[in-house]
Chimera marker file (.cmm) of the C-alpha trace (Angstrom):
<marker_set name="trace">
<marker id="1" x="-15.758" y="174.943" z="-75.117" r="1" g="1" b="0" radius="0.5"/>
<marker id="2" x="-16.157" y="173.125" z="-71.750" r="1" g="1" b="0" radius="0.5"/>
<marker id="3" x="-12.261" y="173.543" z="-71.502" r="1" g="1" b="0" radius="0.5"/>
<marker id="4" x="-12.661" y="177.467" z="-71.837" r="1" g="1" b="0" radius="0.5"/>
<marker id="5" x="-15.680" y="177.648" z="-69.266" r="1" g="1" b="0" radius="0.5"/>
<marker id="6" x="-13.069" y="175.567" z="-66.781" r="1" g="1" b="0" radius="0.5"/>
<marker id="7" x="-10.145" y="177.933" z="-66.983" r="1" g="1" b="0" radius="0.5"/>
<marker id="8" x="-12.856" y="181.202" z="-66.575" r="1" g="1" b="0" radius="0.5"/>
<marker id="9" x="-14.437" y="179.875" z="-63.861" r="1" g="1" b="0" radius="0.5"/>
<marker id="10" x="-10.660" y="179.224" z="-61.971" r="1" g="1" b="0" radius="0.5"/>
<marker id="11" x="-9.379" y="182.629" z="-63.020" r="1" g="1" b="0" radius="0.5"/>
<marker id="12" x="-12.532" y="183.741" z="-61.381" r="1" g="1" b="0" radius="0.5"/>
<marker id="13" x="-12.282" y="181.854" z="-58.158" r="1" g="1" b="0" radius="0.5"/>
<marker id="14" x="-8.469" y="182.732" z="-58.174" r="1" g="1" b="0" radius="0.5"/>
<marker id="15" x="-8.629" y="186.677" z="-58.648" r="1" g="1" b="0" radius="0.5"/>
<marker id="16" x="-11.859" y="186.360" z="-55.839" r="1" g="1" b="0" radius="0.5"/>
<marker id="17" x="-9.369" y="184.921" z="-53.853" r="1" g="1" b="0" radius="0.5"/>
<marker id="18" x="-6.479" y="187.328" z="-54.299" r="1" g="1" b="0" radius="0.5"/>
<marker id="19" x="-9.134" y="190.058" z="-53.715" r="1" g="1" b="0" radius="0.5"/>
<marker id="20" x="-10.005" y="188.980" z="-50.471" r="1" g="1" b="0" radius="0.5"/>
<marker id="21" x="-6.455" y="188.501" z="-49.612" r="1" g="1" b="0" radius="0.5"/>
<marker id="22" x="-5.411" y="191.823" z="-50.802" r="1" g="1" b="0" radius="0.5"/>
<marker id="23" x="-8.298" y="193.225" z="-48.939" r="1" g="1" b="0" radius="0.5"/>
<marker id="24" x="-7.933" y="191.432" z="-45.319" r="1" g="1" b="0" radius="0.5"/>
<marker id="25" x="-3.848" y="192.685" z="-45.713" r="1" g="1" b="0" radius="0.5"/>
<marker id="26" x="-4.930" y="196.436" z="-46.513" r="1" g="1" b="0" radius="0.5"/>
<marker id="27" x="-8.000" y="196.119" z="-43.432" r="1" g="1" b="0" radius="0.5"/>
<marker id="28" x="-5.177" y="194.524" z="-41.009" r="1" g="1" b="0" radius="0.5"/>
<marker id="29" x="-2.256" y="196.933" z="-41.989" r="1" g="1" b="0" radius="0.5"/>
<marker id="30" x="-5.592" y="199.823" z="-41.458" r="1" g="1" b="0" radius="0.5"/>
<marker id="31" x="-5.965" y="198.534" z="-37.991" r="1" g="1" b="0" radius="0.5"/>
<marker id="32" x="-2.286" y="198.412" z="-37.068" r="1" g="1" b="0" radius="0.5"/>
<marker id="33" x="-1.568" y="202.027" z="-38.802" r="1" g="1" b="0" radius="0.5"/>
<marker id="34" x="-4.462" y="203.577" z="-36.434" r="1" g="1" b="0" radius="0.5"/>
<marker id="35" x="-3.475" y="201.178" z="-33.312" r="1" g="1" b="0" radius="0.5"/>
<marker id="36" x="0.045" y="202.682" z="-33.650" r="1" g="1" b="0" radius="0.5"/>
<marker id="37" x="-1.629" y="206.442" z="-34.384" r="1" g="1" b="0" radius="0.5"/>
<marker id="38" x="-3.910" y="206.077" z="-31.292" r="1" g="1" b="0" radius="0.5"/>
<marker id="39" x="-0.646" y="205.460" z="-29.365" r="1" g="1" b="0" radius="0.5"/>
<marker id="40" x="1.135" y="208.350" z="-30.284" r="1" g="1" b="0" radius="0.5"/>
<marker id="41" x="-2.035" y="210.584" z="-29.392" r="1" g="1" b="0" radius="0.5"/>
<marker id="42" x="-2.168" y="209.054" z="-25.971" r="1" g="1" b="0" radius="0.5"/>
<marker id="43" x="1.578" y="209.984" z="-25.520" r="1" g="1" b="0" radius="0.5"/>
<marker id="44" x="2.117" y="207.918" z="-23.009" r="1" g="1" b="0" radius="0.5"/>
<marker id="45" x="5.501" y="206.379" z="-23.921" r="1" g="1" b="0" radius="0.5"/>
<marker id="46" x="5.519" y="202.868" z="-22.632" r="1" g="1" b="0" radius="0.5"/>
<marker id="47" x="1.900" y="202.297" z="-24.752" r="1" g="1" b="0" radius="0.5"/>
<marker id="48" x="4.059" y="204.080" z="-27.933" r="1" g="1" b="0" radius="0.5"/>
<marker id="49" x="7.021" y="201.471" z="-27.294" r="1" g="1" b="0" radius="0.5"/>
<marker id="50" x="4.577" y="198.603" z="-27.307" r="1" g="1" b="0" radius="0.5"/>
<marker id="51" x="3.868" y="199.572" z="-31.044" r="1" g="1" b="0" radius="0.5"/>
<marker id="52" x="7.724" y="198.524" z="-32.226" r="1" g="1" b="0" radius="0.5"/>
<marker id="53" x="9.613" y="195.244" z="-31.721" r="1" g="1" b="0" radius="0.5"/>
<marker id="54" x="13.022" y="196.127" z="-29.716" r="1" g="1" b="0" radius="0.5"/>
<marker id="55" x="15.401" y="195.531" z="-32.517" r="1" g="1" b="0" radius="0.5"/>
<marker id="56" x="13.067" y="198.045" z="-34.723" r="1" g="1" b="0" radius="0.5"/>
<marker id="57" x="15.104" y="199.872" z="-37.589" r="1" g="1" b="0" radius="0.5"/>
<marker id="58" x="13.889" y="202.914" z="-39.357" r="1" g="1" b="0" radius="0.5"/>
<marker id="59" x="15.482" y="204.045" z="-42.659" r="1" g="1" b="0" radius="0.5"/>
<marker id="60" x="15.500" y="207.246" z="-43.800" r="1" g="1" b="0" radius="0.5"/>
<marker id="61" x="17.035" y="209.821" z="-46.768" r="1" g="1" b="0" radius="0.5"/>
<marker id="62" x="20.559" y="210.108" z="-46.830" r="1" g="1" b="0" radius="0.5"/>
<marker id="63" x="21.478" y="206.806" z="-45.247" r="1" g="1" b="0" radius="0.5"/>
<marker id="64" x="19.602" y="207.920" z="-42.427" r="1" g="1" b="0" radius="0.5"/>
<marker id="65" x="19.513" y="204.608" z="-39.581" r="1" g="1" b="0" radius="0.5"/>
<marker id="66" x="17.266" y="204.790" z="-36.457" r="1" g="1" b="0" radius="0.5"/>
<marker id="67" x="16.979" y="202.234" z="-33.519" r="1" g="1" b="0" radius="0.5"/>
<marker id="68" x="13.904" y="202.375" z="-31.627" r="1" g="1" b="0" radius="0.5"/>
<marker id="69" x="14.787" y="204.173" z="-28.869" r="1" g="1" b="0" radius="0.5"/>
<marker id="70" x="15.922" y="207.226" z="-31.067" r="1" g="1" b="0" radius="0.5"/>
<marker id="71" x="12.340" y="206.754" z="-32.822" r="1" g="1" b="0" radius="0.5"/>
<marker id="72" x="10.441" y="206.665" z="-29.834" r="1" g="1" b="0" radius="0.5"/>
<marker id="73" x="12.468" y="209.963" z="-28.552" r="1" g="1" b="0" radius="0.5"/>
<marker id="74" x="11.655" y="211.868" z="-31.682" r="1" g="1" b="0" radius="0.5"/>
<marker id="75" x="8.037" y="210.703" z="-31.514" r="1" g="1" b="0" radius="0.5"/>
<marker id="76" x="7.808" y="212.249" z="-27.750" r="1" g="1" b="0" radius="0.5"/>
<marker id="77" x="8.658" y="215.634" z="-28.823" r="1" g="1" b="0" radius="0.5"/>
<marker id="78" x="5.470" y="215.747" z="-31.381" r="1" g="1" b="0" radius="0.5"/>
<marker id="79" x="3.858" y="218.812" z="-30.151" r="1" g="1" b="0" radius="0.5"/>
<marker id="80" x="0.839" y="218.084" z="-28.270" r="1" g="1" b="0" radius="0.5"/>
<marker id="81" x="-1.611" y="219.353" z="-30.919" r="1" g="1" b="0" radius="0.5"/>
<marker id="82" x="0.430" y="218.271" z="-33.833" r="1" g="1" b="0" radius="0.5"/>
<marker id="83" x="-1.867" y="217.238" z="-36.362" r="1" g="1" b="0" radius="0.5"/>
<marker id="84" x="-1.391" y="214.523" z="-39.410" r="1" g="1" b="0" radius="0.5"/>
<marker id="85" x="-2.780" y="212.431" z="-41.582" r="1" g="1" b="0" radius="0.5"/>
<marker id="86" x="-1.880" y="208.289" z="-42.448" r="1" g="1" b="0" radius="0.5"/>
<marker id="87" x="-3.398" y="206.850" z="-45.702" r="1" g="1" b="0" radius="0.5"/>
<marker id="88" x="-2.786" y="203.222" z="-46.009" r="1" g="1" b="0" radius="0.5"/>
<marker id="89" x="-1.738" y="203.182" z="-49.316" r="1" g="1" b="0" radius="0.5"/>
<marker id="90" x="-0.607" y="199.103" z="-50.052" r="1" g="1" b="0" radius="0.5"/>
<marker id="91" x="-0.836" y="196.110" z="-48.317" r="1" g="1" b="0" radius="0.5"/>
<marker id="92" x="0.301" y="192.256" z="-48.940" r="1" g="1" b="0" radius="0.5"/>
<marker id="93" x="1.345" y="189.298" z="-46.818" r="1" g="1" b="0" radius="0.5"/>
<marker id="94" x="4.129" y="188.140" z="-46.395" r="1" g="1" b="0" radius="0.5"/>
<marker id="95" x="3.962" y="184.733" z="-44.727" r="1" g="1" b="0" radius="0.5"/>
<marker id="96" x="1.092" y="183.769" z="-41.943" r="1" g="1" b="0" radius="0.5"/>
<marker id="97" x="2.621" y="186.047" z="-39.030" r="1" g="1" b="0" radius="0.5"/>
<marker id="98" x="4.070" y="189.029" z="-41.484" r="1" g="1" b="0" radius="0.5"/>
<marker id="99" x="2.590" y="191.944" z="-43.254" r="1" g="1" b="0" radius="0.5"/>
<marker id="100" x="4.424" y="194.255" z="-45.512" r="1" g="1" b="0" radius="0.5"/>
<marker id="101" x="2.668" y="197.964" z="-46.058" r="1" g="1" b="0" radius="0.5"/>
<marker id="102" x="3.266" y="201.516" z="-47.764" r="1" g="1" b="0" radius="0.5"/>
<marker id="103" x="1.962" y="204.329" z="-46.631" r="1" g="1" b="0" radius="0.5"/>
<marker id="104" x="1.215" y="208.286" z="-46.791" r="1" g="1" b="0" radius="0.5"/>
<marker id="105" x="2.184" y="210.292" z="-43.836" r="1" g="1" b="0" radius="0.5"/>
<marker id="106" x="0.840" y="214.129" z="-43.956" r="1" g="1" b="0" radius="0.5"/>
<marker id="107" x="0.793" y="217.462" z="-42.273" r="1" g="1" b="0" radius="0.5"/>
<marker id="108" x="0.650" y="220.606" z="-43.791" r="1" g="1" b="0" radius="0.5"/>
<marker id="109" x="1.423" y="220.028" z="-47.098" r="1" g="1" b="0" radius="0.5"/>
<marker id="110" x="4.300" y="217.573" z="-47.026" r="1" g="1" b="0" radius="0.5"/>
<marker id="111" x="3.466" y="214.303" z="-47.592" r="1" g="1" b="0" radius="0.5"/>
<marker id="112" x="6.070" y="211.201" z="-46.932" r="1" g="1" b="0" radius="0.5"/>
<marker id="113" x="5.581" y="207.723" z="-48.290" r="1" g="1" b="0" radius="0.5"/>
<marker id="114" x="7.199" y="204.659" z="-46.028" r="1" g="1" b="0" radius="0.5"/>
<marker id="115" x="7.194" y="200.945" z="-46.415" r="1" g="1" b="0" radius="0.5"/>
<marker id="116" x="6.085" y="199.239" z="-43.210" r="1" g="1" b="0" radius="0.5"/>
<marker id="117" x="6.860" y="195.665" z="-42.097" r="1" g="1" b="0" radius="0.5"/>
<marker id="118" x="4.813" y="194.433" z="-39.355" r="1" g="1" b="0" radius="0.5"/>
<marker id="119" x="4.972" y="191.067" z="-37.179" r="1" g="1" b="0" radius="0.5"/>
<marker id="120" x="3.006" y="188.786" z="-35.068" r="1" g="1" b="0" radius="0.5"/>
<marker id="121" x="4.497" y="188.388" z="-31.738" r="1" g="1" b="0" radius="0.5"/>
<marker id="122" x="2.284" y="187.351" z="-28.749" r="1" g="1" b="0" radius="0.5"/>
<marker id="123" x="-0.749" y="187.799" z="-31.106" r="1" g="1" b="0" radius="0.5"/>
<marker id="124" x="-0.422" y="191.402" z="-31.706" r="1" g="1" b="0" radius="0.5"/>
<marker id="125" x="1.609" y="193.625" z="-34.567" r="1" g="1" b="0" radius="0.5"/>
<marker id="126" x="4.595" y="194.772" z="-34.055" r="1" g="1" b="0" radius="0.5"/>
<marker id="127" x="6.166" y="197.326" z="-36.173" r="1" g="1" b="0" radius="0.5"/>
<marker id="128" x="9.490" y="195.877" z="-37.011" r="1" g="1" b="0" radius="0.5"/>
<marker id="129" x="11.366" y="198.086" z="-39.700" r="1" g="1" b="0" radius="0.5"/>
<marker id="130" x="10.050" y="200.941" z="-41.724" r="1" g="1" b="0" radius="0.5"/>
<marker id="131" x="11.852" y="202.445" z="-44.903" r="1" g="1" b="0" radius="0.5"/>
<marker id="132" x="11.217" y="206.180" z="-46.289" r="1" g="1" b="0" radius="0.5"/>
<marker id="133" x="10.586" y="205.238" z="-49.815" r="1" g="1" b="0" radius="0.5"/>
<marker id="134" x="10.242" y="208.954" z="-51.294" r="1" g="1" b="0" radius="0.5"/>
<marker id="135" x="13.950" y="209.879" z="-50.992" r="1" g="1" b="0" radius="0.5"/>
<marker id="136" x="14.824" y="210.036" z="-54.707" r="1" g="1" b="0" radius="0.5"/>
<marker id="137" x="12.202" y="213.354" z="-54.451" r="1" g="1" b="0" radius="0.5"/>
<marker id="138" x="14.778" y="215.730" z="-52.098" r="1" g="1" b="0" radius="0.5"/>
<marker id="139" x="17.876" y="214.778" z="-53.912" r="1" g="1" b="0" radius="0.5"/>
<link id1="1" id2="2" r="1" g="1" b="0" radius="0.2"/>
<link id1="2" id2="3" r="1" g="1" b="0" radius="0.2"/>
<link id1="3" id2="4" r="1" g="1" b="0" radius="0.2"/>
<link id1="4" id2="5" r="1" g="1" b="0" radius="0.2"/>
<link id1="5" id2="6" r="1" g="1" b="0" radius="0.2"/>
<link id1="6" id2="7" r="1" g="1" b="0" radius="0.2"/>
<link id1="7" id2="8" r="1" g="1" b="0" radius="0.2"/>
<link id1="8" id2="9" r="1" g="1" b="0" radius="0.2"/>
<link id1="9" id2="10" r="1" g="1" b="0" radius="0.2"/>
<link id1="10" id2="11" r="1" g="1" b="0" radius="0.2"/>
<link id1="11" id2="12" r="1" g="1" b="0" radius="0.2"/>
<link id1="12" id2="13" r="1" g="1" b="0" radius="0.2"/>
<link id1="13" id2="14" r="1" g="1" b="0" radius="0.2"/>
<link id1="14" id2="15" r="1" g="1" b="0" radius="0.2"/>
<link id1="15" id2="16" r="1" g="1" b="0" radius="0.2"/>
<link id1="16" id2="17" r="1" g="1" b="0" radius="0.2"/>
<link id1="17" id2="18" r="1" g="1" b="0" radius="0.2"/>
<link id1="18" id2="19" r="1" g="1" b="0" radius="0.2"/>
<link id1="19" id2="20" r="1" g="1" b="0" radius="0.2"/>
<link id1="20" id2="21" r="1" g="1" b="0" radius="0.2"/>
<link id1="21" id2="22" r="1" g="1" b="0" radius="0.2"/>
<link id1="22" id2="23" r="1" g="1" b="0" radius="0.2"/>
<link id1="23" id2="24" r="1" g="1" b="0" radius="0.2"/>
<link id1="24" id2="25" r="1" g="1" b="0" radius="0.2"/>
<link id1="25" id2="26" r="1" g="1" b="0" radius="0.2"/>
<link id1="26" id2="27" r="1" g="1" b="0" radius="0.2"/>
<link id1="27" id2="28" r="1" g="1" b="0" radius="0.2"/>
<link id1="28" id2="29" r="1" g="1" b="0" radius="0.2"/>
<link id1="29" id2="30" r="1" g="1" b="0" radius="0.2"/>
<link id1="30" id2="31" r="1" g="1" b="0" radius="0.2"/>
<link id1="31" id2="32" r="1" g="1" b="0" radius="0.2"/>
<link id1="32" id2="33" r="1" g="1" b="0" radius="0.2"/>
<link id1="33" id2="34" r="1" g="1" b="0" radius="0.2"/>
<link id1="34" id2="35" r="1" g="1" b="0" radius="0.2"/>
<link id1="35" id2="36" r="1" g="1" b="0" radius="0.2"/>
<link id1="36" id2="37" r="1" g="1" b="0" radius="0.2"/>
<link id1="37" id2="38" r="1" g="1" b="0" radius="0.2"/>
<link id1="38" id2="39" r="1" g="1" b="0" radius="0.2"/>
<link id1="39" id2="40" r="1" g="1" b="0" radius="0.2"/>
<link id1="40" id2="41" r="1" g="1" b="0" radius="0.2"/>
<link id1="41" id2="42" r="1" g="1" b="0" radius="0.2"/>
<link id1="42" id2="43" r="1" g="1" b="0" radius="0.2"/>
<link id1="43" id2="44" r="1" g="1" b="0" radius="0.2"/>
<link id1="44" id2="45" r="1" g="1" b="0" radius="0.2"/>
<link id1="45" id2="46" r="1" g="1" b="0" radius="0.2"/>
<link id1="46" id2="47" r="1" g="1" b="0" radius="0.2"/>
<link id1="47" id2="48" r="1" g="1" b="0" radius="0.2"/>
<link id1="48" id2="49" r="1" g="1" b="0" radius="0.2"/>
<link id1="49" id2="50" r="1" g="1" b="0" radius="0.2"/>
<link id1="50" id2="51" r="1" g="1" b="0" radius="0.2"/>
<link id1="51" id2="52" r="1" g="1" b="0" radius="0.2"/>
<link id1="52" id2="53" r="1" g="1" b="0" radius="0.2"/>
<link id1="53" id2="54" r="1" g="1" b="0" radius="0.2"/>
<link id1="54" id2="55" r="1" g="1" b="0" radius="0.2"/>
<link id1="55" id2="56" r="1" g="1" b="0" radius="0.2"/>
<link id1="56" id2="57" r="1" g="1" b="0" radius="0.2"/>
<link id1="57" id2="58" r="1" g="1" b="0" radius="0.2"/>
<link id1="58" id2="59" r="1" g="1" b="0" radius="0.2"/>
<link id1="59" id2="60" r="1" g="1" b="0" radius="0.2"/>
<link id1="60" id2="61" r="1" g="1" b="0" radius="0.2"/>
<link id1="61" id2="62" r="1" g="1" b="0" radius="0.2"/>
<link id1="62" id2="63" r="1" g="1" b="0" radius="0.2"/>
<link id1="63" id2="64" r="1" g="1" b="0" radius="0.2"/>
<link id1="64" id2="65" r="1" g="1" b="0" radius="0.2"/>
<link id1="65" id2="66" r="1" g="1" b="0" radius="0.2"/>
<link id1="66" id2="67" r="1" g="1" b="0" radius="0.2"/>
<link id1="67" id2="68" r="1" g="1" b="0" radius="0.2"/>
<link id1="68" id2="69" r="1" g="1" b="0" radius="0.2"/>
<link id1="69" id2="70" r="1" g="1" b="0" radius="0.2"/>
<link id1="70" id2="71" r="1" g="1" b="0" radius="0.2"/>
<link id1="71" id2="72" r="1" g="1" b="0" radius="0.2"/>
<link id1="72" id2="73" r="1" g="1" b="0" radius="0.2"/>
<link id1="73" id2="74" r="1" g="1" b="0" radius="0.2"/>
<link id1="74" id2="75" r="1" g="1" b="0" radius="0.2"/>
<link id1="75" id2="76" r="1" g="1" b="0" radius="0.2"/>
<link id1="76" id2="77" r="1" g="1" b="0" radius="0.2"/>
<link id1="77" id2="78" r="1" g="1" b="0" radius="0.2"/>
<link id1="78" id2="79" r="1" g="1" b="0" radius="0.2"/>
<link id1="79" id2="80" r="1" g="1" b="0" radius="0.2"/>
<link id1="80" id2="81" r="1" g="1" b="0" radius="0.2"/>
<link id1="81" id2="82" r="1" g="1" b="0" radius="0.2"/>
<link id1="82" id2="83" r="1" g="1" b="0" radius="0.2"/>
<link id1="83" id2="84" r="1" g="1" b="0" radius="0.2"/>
<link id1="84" id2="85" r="1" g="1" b="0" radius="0.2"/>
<link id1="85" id2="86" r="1" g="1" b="0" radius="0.2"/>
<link id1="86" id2="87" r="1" g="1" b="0" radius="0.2"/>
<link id1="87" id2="88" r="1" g="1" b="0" radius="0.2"/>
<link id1="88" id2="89" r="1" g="1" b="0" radius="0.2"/>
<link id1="89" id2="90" r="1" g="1" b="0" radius="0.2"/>
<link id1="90" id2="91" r="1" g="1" b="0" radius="0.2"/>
<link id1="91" id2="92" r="1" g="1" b="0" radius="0.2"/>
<link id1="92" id2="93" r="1" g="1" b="0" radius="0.2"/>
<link id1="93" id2="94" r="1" g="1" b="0" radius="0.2"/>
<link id1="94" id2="95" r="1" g="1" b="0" radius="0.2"/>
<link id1="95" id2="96" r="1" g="1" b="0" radius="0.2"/>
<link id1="96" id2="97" r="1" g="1" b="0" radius="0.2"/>
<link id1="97" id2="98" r="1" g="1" b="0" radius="0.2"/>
<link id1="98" id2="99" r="1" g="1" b="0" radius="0.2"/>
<link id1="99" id2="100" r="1" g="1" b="0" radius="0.2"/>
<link id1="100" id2="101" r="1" g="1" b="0" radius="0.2"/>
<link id1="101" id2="102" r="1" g="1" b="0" radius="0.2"/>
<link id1="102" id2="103" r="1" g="1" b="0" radius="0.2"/>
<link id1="103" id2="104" r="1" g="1" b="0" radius="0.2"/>
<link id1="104" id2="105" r="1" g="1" b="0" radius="0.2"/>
<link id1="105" id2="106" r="1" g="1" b="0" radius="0.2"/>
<link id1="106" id2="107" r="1" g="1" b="0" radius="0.2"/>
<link id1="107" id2="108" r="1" g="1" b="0" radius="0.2"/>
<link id1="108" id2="109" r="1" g="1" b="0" radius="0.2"/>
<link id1="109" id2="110" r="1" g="1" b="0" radius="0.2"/>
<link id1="110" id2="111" r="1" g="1" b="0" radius="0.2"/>
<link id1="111" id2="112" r="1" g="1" b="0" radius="0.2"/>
<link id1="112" id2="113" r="1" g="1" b="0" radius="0.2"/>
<link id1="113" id2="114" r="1" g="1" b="0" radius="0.2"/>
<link id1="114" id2="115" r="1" g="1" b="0" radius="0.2"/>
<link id1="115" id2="116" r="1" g="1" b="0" radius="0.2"/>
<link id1="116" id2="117" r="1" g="1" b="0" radius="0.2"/>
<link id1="117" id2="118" r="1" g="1" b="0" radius="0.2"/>
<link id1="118" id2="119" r="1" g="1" b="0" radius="0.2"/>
<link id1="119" id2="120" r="1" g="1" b="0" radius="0.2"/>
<link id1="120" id2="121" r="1" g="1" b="0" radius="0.2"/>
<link id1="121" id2="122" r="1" g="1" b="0" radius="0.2"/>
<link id1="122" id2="123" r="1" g="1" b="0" radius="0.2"/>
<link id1="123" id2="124" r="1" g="1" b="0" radius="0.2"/>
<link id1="124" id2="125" r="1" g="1" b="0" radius="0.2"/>
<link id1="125" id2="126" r="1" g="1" b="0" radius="0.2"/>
<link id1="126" id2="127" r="1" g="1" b="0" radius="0.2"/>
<link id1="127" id2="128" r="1" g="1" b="0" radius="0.2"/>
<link id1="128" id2="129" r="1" g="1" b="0" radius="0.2"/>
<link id1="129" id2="130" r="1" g="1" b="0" radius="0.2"/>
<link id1="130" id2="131" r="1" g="1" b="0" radius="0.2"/>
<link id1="131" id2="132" r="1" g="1" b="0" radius="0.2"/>
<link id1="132" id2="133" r="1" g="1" b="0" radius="0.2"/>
<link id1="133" id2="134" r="1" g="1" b="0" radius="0.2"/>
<link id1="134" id2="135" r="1" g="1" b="0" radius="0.2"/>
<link id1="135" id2="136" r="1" g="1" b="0" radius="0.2"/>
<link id1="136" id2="137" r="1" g="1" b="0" radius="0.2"/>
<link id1="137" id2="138" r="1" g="1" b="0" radius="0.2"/>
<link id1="138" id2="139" r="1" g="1" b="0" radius="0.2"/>
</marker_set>
């Protein structure tokens, strides 16, 4: 019986802990989805560019391949007033300095889902790739 009370109370300390992992990843990829939306709204470019690591690489549908600079470009010509939505959907760790992250892009009523890796450098986030991952829906 003592035995039994052991391994409860360690499952309990170990999901606690996985909890408070899982939450600190979702609050930290939170604050880097709205540090990154708060750039865009300033659109002042060189505060966007801060957002993503130089050798950034966005995937899209269709074997679509974007460096940064072609992101940043297409990000410019968001109308002023465009207005959107981001919904942190998942977050984990991945490593001390990494943090992987899906989320829900919407305007209107599309709504895109992309996987988001983010790293430490120089004690901030930097977005460093980000995948489309709702492609198989507009095949």
């Amino acid at each position: 019986m003592r035995t039994l009370f052991i391994v409860l109370v360690f499952l309990a300390i170990t999901g606690a802990f996985k909890i408070r992992i899982h939450s600190e990843a979702q609050a930290a990829a939170e604050k880097i989805a709205k540090k990154v939306e708060d750039a865009i709204a300033t659109k002042n470019s060189a505060l966007v560019a801060k957002q993503f690591h130089h050798d950034f690489v966005y995937r899209g549908c269709r074997n679509i391949r974007k460096s940064r600079a072609q992101v940043l470009k297409d990000l410019s010509k968001l109308p002023e007033n465009f207005e959107y939505s981001v919904r942190v959907i998942d977050a984990k760790r991945i490593g001390s300095k990494t943090l992987k992250y899906s989320l829900e892009w919407s305007f209107g009523n599309h709504i895109s889902t992309y996987e988001f890796v983010a790293r430490k450098h120089h004690g901030e986030y930097v977005l460093e790739r980000a995948t489309r991952t709702d492609c198989h829906l507009y095949l």
